[in-house]
Each structure stands twice: as C-alpha cells, then as structure tokens.
C-alpha positions as CSV (number, residue, x, y, z in Angstrom):
1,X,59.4,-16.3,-11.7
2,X,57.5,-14.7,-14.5
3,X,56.1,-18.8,-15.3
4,X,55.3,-19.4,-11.6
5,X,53.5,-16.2,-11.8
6,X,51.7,-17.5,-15.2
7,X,50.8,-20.9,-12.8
8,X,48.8,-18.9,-10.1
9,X,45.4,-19.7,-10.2
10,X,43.6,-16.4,-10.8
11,X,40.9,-15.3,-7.9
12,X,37.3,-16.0,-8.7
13,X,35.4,-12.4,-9.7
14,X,31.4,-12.7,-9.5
15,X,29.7,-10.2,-11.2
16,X,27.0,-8.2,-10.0
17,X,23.6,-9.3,-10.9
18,X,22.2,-7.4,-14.1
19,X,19.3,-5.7,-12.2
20,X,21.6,-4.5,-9.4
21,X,23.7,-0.9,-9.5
22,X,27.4,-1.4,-7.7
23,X,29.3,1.1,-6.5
24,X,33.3,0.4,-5.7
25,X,34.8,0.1,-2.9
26,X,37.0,2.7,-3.3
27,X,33.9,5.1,-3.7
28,X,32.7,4.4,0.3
29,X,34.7,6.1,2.9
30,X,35.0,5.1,6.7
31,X,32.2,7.4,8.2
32,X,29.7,6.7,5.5
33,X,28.5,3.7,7.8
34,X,28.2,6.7,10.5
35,X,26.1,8.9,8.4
36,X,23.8,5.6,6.8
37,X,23.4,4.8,10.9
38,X,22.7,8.7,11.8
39,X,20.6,8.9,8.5
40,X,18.4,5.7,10.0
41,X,17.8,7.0,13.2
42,X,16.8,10.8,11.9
43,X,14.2,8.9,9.4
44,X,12.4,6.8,12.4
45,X,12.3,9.5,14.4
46,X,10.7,11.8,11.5
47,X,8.2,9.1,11.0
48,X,7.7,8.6,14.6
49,X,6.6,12.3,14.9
50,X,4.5,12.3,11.7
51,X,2.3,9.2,13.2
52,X,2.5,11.1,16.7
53,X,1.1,14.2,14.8
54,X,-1.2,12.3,12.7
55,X,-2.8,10.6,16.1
56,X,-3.1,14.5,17.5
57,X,-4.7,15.4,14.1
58,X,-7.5,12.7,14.0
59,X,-8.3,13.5,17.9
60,X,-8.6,16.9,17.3
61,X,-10.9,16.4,14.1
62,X,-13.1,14.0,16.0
63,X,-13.6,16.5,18.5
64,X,-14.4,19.2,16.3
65,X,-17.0,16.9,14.7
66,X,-18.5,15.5,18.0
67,X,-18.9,19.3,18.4
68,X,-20.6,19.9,15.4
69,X,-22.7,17.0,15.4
70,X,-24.7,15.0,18.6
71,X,-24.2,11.6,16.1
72,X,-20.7,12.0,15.5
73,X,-19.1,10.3,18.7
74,X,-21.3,7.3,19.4
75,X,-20.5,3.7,19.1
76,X,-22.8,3.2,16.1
77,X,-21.1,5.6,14.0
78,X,-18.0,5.2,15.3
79,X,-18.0,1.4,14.4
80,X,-19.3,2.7,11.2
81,X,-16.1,4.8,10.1
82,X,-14.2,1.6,11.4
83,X,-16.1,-0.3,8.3
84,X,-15.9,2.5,5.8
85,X,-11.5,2.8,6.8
86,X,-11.7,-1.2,6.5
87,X,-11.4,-1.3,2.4
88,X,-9.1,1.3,1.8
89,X,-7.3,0.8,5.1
90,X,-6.1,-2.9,3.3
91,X,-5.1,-1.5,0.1
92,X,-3.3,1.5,1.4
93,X,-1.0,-0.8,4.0
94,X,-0.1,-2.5,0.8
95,X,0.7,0.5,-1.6
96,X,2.8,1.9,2.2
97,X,5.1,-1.3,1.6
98,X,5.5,-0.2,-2.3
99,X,5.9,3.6,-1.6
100,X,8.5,2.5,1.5
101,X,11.1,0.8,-1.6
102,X,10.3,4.2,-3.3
103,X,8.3,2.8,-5.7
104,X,4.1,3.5,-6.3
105,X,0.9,1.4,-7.6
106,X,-1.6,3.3,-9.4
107,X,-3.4,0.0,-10.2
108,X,-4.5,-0.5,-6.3
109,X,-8.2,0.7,-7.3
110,X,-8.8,-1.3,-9.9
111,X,-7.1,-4.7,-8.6
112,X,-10.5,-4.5,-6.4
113,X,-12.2,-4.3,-8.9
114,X,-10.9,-7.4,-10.8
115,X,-10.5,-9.4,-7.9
116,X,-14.3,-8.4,-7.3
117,X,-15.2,-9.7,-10.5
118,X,-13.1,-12.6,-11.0
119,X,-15.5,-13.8,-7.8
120,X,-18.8,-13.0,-9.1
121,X,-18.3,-15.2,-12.5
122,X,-16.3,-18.0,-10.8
123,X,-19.4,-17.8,-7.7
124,X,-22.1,-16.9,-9.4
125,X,-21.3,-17.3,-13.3
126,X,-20.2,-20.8,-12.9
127,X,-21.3,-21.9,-9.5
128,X,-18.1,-23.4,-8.2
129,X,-17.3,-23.0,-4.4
130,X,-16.4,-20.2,-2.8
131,X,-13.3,-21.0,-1.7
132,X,-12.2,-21.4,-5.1
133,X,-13.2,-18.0,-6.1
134,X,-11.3,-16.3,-3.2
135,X,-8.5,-18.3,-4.6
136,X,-9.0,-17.4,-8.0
137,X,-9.8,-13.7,-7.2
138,X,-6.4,-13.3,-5.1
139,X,-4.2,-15.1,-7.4
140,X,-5.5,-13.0,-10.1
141,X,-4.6,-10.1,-8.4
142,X,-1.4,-11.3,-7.1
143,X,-0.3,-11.9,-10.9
144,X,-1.7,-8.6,-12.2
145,X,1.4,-7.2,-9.4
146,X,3.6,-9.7,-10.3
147,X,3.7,-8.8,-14.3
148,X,3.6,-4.8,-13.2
149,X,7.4,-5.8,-10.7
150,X,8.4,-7.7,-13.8
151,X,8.1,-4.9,-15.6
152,X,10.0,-2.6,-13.7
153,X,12.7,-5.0,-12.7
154,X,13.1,-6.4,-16.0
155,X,12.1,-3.9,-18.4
156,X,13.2,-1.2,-16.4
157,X,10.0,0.9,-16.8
158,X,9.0,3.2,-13.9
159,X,6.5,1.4,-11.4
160,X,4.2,4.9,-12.3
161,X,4.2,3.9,-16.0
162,X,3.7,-0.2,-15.5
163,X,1.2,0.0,-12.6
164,X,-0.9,3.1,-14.5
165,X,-0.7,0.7,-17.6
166,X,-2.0,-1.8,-15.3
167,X,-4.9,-0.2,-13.9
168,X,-6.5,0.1,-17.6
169,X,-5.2,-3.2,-18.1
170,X,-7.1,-4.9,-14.9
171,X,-10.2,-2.5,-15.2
172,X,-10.8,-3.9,-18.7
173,X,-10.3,-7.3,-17.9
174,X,-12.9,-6.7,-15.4
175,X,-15.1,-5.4,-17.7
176,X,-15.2,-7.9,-20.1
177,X,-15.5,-10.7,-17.4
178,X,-18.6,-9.2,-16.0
179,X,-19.7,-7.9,-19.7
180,X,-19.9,-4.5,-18.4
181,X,-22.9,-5.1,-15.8
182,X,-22.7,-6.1,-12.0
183,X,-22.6,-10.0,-11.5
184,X,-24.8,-10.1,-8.6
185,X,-26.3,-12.6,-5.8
186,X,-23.3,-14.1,-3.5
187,X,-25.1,-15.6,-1.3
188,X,-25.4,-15.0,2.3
189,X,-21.8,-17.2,3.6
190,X,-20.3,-14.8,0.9
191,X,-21.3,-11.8,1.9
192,X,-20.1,-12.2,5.6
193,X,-16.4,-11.7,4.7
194,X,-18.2,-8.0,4.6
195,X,-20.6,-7.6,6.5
196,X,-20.2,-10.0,9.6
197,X,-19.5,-8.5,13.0
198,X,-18.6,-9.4,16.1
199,X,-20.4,-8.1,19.1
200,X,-21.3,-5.3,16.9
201,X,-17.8,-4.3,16.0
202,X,-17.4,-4.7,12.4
203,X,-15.3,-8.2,11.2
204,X,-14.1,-6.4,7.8
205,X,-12.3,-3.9,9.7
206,X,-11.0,-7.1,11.9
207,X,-9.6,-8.2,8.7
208,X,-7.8,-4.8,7.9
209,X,-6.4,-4.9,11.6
210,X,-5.1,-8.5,10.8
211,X,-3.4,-6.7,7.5
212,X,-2.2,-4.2,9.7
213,X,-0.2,-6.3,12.5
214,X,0.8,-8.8,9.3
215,X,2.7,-6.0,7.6
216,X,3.9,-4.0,10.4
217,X,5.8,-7.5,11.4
218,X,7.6,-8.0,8.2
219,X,8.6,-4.3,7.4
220,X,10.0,-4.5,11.0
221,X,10.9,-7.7,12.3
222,X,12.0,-9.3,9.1
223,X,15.3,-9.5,6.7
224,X,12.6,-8.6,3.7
225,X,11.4,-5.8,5.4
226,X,15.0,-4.8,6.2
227,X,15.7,-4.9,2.3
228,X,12.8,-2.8,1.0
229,X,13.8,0.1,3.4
230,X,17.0,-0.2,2.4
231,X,16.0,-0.1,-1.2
232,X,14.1,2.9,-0.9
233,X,16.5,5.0,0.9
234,X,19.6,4.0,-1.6
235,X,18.8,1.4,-4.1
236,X,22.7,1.7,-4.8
237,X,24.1,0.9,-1.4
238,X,21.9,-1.8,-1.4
239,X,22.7,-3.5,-4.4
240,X,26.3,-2.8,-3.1
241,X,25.3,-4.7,-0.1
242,X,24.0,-7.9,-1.6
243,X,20.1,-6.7,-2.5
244,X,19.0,-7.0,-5.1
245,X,16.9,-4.4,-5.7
246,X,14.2,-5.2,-8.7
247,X,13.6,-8.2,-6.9
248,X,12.3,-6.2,-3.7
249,X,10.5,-4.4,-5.7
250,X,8.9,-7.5,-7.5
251,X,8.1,-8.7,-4.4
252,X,6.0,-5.1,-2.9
253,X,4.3,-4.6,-5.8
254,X,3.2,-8.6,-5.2
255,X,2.1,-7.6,-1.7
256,X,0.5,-4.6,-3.1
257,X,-2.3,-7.0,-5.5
258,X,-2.6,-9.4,-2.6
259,X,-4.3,-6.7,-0.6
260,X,-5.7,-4.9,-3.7
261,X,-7.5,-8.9,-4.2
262,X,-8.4,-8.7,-0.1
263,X,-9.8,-5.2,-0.3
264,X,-11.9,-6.4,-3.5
265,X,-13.2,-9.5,-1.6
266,X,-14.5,-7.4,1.1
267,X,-16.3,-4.7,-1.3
268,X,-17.6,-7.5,-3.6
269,X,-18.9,-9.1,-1.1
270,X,-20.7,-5.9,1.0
271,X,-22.2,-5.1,-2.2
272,X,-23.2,-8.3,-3.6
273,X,-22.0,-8.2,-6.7
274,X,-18.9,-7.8,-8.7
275,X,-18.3,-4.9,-11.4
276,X,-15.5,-3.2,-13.0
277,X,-16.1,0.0,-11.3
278,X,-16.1,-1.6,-7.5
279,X,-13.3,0.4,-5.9
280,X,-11.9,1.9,-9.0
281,X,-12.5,4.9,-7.1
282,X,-10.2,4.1,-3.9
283,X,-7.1,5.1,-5.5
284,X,-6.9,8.9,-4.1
285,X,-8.3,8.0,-0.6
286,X,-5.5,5.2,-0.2
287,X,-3.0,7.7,-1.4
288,X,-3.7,10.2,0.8
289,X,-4.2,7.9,3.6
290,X,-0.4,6.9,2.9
291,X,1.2,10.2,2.6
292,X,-0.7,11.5,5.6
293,X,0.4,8.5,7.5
294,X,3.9,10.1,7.1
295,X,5.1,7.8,4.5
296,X,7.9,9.5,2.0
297,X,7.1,9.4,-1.9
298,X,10.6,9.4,-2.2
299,X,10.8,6.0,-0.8
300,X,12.7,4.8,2.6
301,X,10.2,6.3,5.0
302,X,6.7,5.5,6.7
303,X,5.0,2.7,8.6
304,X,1.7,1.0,8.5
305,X,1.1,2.2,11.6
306,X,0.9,6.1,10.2
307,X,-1.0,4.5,6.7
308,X,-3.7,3.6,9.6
309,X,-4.5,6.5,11.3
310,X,-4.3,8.3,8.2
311,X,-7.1,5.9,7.0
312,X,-9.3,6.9,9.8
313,X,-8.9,10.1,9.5
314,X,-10.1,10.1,5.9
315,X,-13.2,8.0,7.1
316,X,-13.7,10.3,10.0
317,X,-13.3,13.9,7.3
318,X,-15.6,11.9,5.2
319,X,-18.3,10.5,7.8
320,X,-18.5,14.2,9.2
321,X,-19.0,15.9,6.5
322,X,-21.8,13.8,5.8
323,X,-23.7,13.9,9.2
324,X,-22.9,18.1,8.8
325,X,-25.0,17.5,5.0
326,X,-22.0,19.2,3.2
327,X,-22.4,17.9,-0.8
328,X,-20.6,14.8,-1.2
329,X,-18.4,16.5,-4.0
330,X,-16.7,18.6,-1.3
331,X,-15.0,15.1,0.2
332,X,-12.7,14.9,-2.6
333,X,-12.0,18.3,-2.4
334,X,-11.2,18.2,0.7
335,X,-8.9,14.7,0.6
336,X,-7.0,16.6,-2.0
337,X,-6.1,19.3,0.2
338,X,-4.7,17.2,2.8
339,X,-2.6,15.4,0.5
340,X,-1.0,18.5,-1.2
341,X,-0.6,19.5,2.9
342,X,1.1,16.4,4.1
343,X,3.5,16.6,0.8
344,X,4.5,19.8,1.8
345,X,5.1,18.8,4.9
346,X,7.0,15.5,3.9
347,X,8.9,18.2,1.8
348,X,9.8,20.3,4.6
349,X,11.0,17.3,7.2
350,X,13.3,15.8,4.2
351,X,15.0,19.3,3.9
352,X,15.3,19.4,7.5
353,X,16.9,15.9,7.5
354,X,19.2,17.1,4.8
355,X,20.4,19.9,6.7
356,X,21.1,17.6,9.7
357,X,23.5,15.7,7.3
C-alpha cells in the first residue's frame, strides 16, 4: 500500500503569479458572493446618483449664470465652453479609468505637454509629415504611462510616487526638446485637429465625445473593463479570481498617456506651438472634473459619463466667472472648493455604503 501510494502521480500545483495577492479558499465563505453582488449593485447605484446630481448641479449653475449674464446662454458661448471642456475633458476620462483600479496619474498635465512638444520638433524642427508626429507624439506619451505601470507593477511603488516622478520626468524632457522656448508655426492642416468645426460646433470637443463613447464601451461592455473595477474595489479577490492585478493597472495608466498625448495634440495644435508648459496646468481641473463626476479615489467607483459633466461644469464655473469679470485667480479658488466638496461627499456615500453592509 504504502509503495502504491509512493507511485501516485502527485496533482499539478500552479503558483500564483508574483504581482498577484491570493487569498485561500478556506478564507471565502458561501455569502461572500452575496455581499460582492450586493456591494456591486450599491456602488452603481451610488454613482448613478452622483452623475444624476452632477447633471442637476451644472443645470442649476447655468441657470444662475444665464441670470447673471445676457452672454452666458447663447450658442456662441455655449459652443465655446464645449471647446474650453474639450482638452481637459480627454485627459480626465483617461485619469477616470486610472482612479476606477484605485490607482492616480499626477503626470496627466505634463504628458500634454510632451506630447505637444514632441510634434513641434518632429513638424516643425525637422519637417517630417504630420502623420508621423502624431505618431511620435502619442507613442511618446503612451511609453511615458507604460514605464510609470511598470513601475508600480514591478517595482511596487505607489502610482502617486511613479506618476509625480513622472510629471518632472516628462516636463523636462519637454523642455530640453523645445530648448525651453515655444516651437511654433504648424501649419494650417495642423492646426485643424484644434480648431476645425463643424457647422459651427467645435470638432476638438467632437474628438473628446469620441473619447468619451470609446471609454464608456470598454469600462462597461468589455472583460478589461470588468477587470479594472474589480481591481479597484478588491485587488485581492481579484487576483484570487484569476486577475492579475499590476497588469490592469499597467494597462490604465497606458490609457491614461494615450489621452494625455490626444489632449496635447489638440492644445499644441490650437496654439501653434509646442512648449513644456502647454497644459502643465490641467492637472487640478481634470482632477476635479473626476471626483465631481462621482468617481471614488479609493478606486472601484465612477464612470466617464460623471468625468463629463463634471468637465462642463468646470468650463461653465470658469466661463462665468469670466463674462461676470471676477479675477481670474478666483477660478482656482473656486475649483478647489468643489473638489474638497465632492470628497466629502464621496466620503459620506462610502460610509453610507459601509453601513448597508
């Protein structure tokens, strides 16, 4: 018996991938499928209440402002804050994807701007085609993600950490590509990725909607976007489930410098020129666009669909304030009170989804 025994062929065991956190079997019980199903539903529904209160929000702002000001509500203008949301729209349904697997990209802002400037010297410096510098611009950009989701995956460094090491990073190479100066003079098929319309609505913010729809489709119709929610509402039940969780990750914070390259395509070419400080400063309007879109910083909540009403509604604060001559300084002010509102707020509704549980 004992050498029959010693003759069994022992079952295969496959260990878990390095990046991925396990938890045994014996740890899950038989109503934790229950709660993970209950937990599921209590999150869409939170975040389908945040984007219905957003959408109530933005109404009644552009009604207080069409009260305040005769120029507010008319197409012009209105087609006006559509451009103006266009940039920071793209970038901020990006960083949503990242904050959604509970990770965050600080470098957003300055991906522009080295997307912007890898253009102008491939365009202008060197006078190869444009298609070739749209290439090169959002490959550069896609890399500059890729080596920030290596480093957290591999080197398991905090996305805040890699991605704020990143943003110096990708601000500097910036700099010493366009020698500190604008690189200016696109050229006029350029500059209409910016500043073509169509029937008078803007085509930039076309793009953005195009973003938009893209990204709403894979977070919600798609096994990837099924993995990076799972990710960010329990990296370890996903691992346990056959994620793998740094690779997710990897992958958002690649999505993230693809539209952080888009969004730099778009200001390079409204502007004309390509610079290291082109939409370096987009970072805090993105972020708050996110958060006030109802999207969780603790990862596992939000939509595009809230990031873009929440990018109008910064557009719309800022575009009203403007026609009402209030100092521009007051803007950021003002963005930075909304996002320590809609934190406390995302505060409140996760307490209130803990107490449900």
């Amino acid at each position: 018996m004992d050498e029959t025994r010693r003759q069994m062929p022992q079952a295969a065991t496959h260990d878990p991938p390095a990046d991925e956190v396990t938890v045994e079997p014996h740890e899950l019980r038989f109503g934790d499928g229950a709660i993970a199903l209950l937990r599921r539903g209590i999150n869409r529904a939170s975040g389908s209440f945040r984007a219905l209160g957003t959408l109530a929000a933005l109404g009644l702002i552009w009604l207080y402002f069409s009260l305040s000001s005769q120029y507010f509500f008319t197409t012009a203008n209105i087609w006006n804050i559509f451009l103006q949301a266009a940039n920071v729209g793209i970038i901020a349904a990006g960083l949503t994807v990242v904050m959604i697997a509970a990770e965050i990209d600080l470098s957003i802002g300055s991906l522009e701007a080295l997307s912007g400037s890898v253009a102008a010297v491939v365009i202008i410096k060197y006078g190869q085609s444009i298609w070739l510098g749209i290439a090169a611009a959002l490959g550069a950009a896609v890399l500059a993600g890729a080596i920030s989701g290596l480093i957290t995956w591999k080197l398991k460094i905090v996305s805040f950490i890699s991605t704020l090491a990143m943003l110096g990073i990708a601000q500097g190479i910036a700099f010493l590509l366009t020698n500190g100066h604008a690189i200016a003079g696109f050229g006029n098929t350029y500059d209409k990725i910016g500043t073509a319309t169509i029937h008078g609505f803007p085509g930039a913010a076309i793009i953005a909607l195009g973003v938009f729809v893209a990204l709403h489709l894979m977070l919600t119709r798609t096994k990837l976007g099924l993995q990076i929610y799972a990710v960010g509402g329990n990296s370890e039940a996903a691992a346990y489930a056959g994620i793998r969780p740094g690779r997710v990750k990897l992958i958002a914070l690649m999505i993230s410098g693809f539209t952080g390259g888009i969004g730099g395509l778009i200001l390079s070419s409204r502007l004309d020129a390509g610079n290291g400080l082109f939409g370096a400063g987009d970072l805090l309007a993105a972020v708050a666009a996110v958060v006030i879109g109802g999207t969780s910083l603790f990862g596992g909540v939000g939509s595009v669909v809230g990031t873009a009403i929440g990018v109008v509604m910064i557009a719309s604060i800022n575009n009203g304030l403007i026609l009402l001559n209030i100092p521009d300084f007051w803007q950021e002010i003002v963005v930075g009170g909304i996002i320590i509102a809609a934190m406390a707020i995302d505060q409140l509704a996760k307490a209130a989804r803990l107490s449900v549980l």
